[in-house]
C-alpha positions as CSV (number, residue, x, y, z in Angstrom):
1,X,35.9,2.6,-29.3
2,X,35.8,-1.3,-29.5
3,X,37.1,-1.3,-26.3
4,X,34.1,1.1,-24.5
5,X,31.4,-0.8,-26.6
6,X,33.1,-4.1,-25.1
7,X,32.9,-2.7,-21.4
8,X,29.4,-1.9,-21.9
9,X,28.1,-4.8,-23.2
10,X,30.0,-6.5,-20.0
11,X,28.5,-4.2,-17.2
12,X,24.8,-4.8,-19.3
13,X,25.6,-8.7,-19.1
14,X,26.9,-8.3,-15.3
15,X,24.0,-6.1,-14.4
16,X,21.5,-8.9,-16.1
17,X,23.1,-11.6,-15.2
18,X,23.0,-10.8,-11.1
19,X,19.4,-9.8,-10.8
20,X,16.1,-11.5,-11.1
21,X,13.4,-10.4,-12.6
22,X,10.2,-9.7,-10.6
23,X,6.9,-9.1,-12.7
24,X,3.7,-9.2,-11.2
25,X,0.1,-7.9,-12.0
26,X,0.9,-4.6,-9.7
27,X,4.2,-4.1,-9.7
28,X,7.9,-5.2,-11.7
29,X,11.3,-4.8,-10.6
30,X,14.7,-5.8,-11.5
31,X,16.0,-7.7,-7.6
32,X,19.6,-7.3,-6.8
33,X,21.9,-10.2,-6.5
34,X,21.8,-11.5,-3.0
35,X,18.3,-10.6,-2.2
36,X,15.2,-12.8,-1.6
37,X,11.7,-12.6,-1.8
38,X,10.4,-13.4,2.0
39,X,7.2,-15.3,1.6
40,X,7.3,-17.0,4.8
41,X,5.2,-13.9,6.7
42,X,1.5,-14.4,7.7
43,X,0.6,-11.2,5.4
44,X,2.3,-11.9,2.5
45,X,0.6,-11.7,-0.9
46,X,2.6,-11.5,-4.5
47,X,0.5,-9.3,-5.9
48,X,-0.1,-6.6,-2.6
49,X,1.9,-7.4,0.1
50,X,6.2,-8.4,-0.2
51,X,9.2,-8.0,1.9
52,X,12.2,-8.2,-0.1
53,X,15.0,-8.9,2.0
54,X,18.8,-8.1,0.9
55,X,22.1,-8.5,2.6
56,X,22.6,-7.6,6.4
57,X,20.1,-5.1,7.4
58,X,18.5,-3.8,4.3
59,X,14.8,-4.4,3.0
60,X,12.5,-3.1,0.7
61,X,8.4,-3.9,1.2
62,X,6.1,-3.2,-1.3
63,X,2.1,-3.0,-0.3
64,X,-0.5,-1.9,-3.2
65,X,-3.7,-1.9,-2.5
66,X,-7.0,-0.4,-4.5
67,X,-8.8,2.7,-4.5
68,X,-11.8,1.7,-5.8
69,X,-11.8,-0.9,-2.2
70,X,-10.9,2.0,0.2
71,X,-7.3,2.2,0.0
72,X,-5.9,5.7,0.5
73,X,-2.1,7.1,0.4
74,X,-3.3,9.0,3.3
75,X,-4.0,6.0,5.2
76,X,-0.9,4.0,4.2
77,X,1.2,6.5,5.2
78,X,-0.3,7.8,8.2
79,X,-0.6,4.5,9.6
80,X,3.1,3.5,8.9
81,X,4.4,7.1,10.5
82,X,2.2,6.1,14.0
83,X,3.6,2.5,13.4
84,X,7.1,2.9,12.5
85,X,8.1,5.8,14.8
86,X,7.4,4.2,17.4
87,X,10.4,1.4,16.8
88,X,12.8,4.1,17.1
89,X,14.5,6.3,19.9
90,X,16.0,9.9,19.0
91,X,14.4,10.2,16.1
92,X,14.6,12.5,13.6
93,X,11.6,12.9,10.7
94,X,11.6,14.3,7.8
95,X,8.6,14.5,5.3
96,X,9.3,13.7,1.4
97,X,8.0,13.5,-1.5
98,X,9.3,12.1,-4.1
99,X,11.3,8.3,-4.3
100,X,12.5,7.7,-7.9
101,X,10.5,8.7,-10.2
102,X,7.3,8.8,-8.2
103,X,5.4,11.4,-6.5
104,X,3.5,11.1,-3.7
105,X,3.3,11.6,0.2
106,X,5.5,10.2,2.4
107,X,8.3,10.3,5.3
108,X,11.9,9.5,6.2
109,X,12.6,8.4,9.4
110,X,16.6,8.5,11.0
111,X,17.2,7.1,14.4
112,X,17.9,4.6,16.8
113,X,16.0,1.3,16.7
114,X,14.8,-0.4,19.5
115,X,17.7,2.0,20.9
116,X,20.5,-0.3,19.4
117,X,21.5,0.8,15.8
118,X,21.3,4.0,14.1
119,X,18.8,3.1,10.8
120,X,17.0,4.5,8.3
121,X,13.7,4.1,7.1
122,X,12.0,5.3,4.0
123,X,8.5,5.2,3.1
124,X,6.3,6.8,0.4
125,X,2.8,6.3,-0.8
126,X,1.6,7.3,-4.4
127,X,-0.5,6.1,-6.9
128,X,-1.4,5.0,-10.6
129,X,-5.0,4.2,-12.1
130,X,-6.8,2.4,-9.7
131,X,-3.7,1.1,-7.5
132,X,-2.3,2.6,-4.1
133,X,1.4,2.0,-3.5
134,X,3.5,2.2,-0.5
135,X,7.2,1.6,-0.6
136,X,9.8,0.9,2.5
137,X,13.5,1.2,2.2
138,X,14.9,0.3,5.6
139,X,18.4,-0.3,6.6
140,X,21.1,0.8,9.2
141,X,22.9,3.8,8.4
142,X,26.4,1.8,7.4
143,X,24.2,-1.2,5.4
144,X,22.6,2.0,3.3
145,X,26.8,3.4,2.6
146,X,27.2,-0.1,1.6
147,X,24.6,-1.4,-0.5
148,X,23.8,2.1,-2.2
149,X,23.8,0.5,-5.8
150,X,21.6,-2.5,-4.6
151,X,18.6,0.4,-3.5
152,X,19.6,2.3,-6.8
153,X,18.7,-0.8,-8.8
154,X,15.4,-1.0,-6.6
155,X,14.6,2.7,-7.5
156,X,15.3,2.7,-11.1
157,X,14.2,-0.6,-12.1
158,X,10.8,-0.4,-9.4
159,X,7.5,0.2,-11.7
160,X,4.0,0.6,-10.8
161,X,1.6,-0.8,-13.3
């Protein structure tokens, strides 16, 4: 028993100790290892609009915006579908749900981008009080086999305020 309650305090302090923490007015999350916070684009804002980018391919983007100023899930996703499927050749999508532990409207698209590598993007747009969410996972199909746990973390860590 020593032995199981010494591996778990390990894997908490290996889990805490290669993260950082994000915690904004909208939104908290726990940031795997090797992943940045891009702040460099012309539309960033911390508190609405954030690429985080991870090894090779992958990234996750978060924009919230406000109901009570117009923001819809609707129009979030809608306007990502016309956006985003346009970036990729043989396509395949599928509409979802759910992503984590939220519900909400969304899509996943699988296919070829800019007819080089086979990628997957997934987006989903829900909603809490007053905020508007819309989440993108993106990666080629290989980076999403190979950083699985680093998404994982995003998911279960990833909280809407």
């Amino acid at each position: 028993m020593k032995i199981i309650n010494t591996f778990l305090l390990l894997t908490l302090f290996c889990t805490l100790a290669y993260s950082t923490e994000i915690n904004r007015k909208t939104f908290s999350l726990s940031l795997p290892d090797n992943w940045i916070e891009n702040t460099n684009d012309d539309m960033y804002s911390p508190d609405s609009f954030i690429f985080f980018e991870g090894p090779e391919s992958t990234l996750f983007t978060v924009v919230i915006g406000q109901k009570s100023a117009g923001a819809s899930v609707e129009d979030f996703v809608n306007n990502q579908k016309t956006i985003q499927s346009k970036r990729f050749k043989d396509l395949t999508i599928t509409n979802i749900t759910k992503w984590s532990n939220y519900e909400g409207k969304g899509f996943q698209i699988v296919g070829k981008v800019m007819g080089i590598a086979n990628a997957r993007l997934t987006v989903l747009g829900f909603e809490k009080g007053d905020n508007v969410c819309l989440i993108e996972e993106y990666a080629t199909l290989n980076d999403f086999k190979t950083y699985a746990s680093d998404f994982e973390k995003i998911r279960q860590t990833f909280r809407l305020k």
